[in-house]
C-alpha positions as semicolon CSV with decimal commas, in nm:
position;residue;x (nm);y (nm);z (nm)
1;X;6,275;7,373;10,600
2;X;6,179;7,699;10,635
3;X;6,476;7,818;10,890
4;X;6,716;7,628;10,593
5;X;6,535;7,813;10,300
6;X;6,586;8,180;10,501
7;X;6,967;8,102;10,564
8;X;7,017;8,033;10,194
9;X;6,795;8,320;10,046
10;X;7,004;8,520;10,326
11;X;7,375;8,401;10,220
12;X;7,270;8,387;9,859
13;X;7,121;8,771;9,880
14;X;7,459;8,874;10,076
15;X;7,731;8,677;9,830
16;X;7,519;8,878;9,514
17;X;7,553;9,223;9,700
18;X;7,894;9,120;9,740
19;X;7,938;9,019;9,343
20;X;7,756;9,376;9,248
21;X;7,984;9,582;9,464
22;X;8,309;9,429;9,320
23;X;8,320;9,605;8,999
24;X;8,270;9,961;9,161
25;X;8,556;9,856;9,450
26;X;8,781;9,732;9,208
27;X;8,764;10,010;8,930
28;X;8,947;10,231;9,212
29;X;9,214;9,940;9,238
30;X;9,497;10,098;9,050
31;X;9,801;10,118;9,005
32;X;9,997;10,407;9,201
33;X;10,117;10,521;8,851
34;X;9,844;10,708;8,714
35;X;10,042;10,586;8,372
36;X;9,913;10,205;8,470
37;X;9,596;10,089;8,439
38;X;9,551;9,759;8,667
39;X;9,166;9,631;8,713
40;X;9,044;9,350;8,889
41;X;8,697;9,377;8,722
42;X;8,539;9,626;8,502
43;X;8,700;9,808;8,181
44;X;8,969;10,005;8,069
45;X;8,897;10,276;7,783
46;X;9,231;10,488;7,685
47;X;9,092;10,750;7,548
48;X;9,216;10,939;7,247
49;X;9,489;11,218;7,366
50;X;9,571;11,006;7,627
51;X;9,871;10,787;7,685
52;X;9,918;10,496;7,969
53;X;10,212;10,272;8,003
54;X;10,061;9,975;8,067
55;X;9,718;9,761;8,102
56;X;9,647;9,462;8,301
57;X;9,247;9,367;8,366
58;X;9,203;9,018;8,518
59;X;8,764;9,053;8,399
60;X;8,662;9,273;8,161
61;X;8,729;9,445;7,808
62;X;8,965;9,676;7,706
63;X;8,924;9,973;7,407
64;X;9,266;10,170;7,314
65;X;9,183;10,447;7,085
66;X;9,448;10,661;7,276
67;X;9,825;10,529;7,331
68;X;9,950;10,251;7,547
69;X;10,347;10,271;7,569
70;X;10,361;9,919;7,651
71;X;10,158;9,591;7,678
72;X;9,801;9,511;7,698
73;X;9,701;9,182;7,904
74;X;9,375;9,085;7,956
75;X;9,265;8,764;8,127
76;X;8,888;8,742;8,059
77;X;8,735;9,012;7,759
78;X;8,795;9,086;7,470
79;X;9,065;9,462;7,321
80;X;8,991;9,685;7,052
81;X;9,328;9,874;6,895
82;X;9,190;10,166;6,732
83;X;9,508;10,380;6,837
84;X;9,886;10,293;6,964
85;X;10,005;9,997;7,144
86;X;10,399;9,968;7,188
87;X;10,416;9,637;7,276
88;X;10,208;9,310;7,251
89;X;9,822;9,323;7,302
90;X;9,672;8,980;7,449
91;X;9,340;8,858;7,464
92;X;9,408;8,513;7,717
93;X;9,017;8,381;7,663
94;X;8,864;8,674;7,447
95;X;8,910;8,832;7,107
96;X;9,162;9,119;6,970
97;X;9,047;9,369;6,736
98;X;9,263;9,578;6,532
99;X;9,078;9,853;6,343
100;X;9,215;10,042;6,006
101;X;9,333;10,307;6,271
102;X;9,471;10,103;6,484
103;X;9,870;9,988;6,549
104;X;10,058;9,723;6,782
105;X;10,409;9,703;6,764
106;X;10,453;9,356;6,926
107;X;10,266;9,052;6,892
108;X;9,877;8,964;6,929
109;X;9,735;8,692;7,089
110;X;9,442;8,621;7,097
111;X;9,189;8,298;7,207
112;X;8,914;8,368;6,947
113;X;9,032;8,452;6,563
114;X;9,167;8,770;6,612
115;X;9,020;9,021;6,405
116;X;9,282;9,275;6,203
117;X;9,160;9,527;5,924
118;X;9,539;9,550;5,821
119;X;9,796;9,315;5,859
120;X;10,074;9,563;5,857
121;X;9,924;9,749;6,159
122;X;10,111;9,478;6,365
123;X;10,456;9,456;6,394
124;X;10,505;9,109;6,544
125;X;10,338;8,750;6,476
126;X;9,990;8,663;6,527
127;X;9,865;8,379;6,724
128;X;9,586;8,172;6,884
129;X;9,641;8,212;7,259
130;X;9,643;7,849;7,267
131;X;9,864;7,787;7,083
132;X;10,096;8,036;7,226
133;X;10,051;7,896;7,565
134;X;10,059;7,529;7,478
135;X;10,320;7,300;7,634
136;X;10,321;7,024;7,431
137;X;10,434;6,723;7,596
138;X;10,555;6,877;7,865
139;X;10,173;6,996;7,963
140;X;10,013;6,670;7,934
141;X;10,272;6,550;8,146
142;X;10,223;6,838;8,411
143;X;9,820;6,745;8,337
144;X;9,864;6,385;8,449
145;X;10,120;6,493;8,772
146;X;9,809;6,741;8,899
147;X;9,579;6,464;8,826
148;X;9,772;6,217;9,067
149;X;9,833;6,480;9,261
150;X;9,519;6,601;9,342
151;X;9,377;6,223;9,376
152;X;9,639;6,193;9,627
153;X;9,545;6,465;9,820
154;X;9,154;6,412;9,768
155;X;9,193;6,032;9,950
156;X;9,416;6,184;10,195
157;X;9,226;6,455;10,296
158;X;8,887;6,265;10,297
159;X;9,128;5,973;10,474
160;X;9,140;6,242;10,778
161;X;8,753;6,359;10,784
162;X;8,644;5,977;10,851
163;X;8,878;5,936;11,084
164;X;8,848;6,306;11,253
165;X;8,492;6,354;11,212
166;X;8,246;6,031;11,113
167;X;7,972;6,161;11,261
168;X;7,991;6,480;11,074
169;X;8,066;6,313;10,757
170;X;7,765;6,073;10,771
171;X;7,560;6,381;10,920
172;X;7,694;6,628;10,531
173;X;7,544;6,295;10,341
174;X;7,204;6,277;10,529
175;X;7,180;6,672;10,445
176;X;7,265;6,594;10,090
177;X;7,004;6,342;10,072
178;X;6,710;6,503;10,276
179;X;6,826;6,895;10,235
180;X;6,855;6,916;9,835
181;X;6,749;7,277;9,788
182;X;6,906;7,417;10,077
183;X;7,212;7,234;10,011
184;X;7,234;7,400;9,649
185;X;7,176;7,710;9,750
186;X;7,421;7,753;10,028
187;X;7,667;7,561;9,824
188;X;7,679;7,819;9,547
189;X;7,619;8,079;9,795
190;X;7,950;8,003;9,987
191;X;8,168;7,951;9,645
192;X;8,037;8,265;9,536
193;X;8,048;8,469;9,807
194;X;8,387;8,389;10,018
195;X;8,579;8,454;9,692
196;X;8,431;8,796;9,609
197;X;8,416;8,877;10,001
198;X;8,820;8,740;10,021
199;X;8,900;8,988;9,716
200;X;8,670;9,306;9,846
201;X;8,843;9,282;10,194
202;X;9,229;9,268;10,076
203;X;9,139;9,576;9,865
204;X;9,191;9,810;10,212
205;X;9,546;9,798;10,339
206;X;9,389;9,710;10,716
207;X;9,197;9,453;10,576
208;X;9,454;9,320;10,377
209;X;9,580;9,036;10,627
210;X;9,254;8,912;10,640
211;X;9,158;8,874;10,306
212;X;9,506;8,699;10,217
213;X;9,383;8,419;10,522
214;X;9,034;8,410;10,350
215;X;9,187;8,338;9,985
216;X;9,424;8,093;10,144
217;X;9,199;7,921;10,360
218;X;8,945;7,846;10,089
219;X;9,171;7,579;9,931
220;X;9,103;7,378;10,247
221;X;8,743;7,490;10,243
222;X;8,670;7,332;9,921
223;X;8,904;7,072;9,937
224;X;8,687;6,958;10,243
225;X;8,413;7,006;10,034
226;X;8,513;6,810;9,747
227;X;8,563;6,544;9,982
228;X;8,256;6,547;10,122
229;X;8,072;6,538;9,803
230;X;8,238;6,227;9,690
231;X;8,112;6,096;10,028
232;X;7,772;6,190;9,943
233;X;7,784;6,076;9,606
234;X;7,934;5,679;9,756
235;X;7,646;5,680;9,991
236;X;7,404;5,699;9,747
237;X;7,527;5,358;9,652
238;X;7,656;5,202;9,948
239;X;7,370;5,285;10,233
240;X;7,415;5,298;10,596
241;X;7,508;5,065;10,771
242;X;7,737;4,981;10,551
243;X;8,182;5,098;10,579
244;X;8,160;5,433;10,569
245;X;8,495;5,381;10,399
246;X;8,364;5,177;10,119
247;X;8,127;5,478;10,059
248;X;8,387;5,720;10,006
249;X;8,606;5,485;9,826
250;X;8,310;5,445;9,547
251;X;8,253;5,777;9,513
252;X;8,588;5,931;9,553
253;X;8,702;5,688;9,284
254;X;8,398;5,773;9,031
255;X;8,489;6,134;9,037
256;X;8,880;6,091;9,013
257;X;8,775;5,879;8,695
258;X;8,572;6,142;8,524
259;X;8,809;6,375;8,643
260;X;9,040;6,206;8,340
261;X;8,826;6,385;8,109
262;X;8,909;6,751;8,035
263;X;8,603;6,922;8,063
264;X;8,335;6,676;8,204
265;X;8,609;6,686;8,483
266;X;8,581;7,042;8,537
267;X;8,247;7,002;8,547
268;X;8,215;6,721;8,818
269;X;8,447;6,893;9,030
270;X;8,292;7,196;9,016
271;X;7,907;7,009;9,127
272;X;8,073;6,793;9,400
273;X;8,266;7,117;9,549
274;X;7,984;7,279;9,512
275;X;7,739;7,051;9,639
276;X;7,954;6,909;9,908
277;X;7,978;7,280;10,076
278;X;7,606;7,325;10,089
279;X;7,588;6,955;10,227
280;X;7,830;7,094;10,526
281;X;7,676;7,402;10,594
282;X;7,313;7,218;10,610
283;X;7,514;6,973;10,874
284;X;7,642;7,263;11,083
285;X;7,345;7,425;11,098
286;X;7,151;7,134;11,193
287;X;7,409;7,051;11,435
288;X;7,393;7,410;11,587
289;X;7,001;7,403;11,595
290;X;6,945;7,061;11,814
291;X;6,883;6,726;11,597
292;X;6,561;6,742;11,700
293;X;6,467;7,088;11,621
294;X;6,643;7,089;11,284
295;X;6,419;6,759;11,174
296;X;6,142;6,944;11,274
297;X;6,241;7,197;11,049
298;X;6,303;7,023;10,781
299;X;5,948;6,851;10,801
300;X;6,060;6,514;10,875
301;X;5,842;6,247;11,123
302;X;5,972;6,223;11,451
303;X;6,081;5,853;11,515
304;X;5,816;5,628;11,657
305;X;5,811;5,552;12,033
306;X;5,919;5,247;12,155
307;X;5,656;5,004;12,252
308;X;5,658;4,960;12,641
309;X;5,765;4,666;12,776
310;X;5,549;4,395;12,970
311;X;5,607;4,322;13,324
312;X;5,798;3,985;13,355
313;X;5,554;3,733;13,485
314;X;5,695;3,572;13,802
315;X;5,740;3,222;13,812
316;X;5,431;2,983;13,878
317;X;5,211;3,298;13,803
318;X;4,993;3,340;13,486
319;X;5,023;3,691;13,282
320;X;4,591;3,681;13,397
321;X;4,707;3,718;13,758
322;X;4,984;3,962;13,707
323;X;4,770;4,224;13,505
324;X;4,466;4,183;13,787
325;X;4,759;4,264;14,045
């Protein structure tokens, strides 16, 4: 336990670094017009006397009291207008604030109530970002393709590990079942960390390649660990001996099902990704330590010996005579 516990606290320690560095990385991540403001994480402040042409911030807020020439986009935070934007200002999960100073001359969109001290300091209409966004039918239908989809793909892909690797599958559940902490730890160590690691590395033109093959490998990453937490969660019910198959069928068929539902769907595929990553990296590092060195690690009884065998008595002899002899 303890060699599991000091690889987690390691890989957790290393994916936070990671997370803390970002911002200060990707504030320098601009645009090569110094008249566009691009951000991966952080904020933007136009400051008065200053004019930009353009801001785009994927995580974090946004405060104009200068002049942007054209749009404001941001993904995740919220935009104060207390000068000049030319265009529309948009606010995709946050809130936009126009002050009495303040003037957009295109739309605003924002995802909570927008906030505007005059309504003639906008030019264009004002909407809820979901609203704007919305596809109607055509979105539920494109909700319930990615749902059949992605159940396709799921049984597929978990279709391949039990046939590929059974050992290592039935070696992830065993982790998941005697390896809890460790297994949550590394879990949200690795979805934290290979993201923000992917994005820090693709910042430097050499490292670019790389990073690209990180971001795109980690579909398959957690798709193999989605799958393997729905074989955990079937072999909770369905113990060993028992089909392997039937255990992944249960529990890849539970989470499909409360994948229907919007959020609690989210939410279990979030855990089982989660979880099912730890429950691999607990199996590869058993794997690389020895079985028998990682169950002594992990504080569990070595298995009893087996009894030894009598001697076969000889025919026309009593067991008396054969012990004497």
């Amino acid at each position: 336990m303890r060699a599991l516990s000091r690889l987690a606290v390691f890989t957790f320690v290393l994916a936070t670094l990671a997370a803390v560095a970002a911002p200060a990385f990707a504030a320098t991540a601009h645009d090569d017009d110094p008249r566009s403001q691009i951000v991966i994480t952080g904020s933007v402040d136009v400051r008065p006397n200053q004019t930009v042409r353009r801001v785009l911030i994927f995580d974090g807020d946004v405060r104009v009291d200068g002049r942007v020439d054209d749009w404001v986009f941001a993904f995740h935070g919220d935009v104060t207008v207390s000068g000049h934007v030319g265009g529309s200002v948009t606010a995709l999960t946050g809130r936009v604030v126009v002050t009495q100073t303040g003037t957009v001359g295109g739309d605003v969109v924002s995802s909570d109530p927008p906030l505007i001290a005059r309504r003639s300091s906008v030019e264009g209409d004002v909407a809820r970002a979901r609203r704007r966004f919305a596809l109607g039918r055509l979105g539920a239908v494109g909700r319930i393709v990615l749902w059949i989809a992605a159940s396709l793909s799921s049984f597929l892909l978990g279709a391949v590990l039990l046939l590929v690797a059974p050992r290592g599958a039935e070696a992830a559940a065993r982790a998941g079942r005697t390896a809890v902490g460790p297994a949550i730890g590394l879990g949200v160590a690795v979805a934290v960390g290979l993201p923000v690691l992917g994005v820090l590395v693709s910042l430097t033109i050499v490292g670019l390649p790389l990073g690209l093959a990180t971001l795109f490998a980690l579909a398959l990453l957690f798709g193999l660990a989605y799958v393997a937490g729905c074989f955990f969660l079937g072999r909770l019910m369905i113990k060993e001996p028992k089909s392997a198959w039937l255990a992944f069928l249960v529990g890849w068929a539970i989470l499909r099902v409360v994948g229907i539902v919007p959020v609690l769907g989210v939410l279990a595929l979030l855990a089982a990704s989660v979880y099912g990553a730890g429950c691999l990296t607990v199996a590869v590092f058993r794997a690389r330590s020895g079985g028998a060195r990682a169950d002594d690690a992990l504080g569990e009884p070595p298995p009893p010996p087996a009894p030894a065998s009598a001697p076969a008595v000889p025919a026309g002899e009593s067991p008396s005579t054969v012990a004497s002899s």
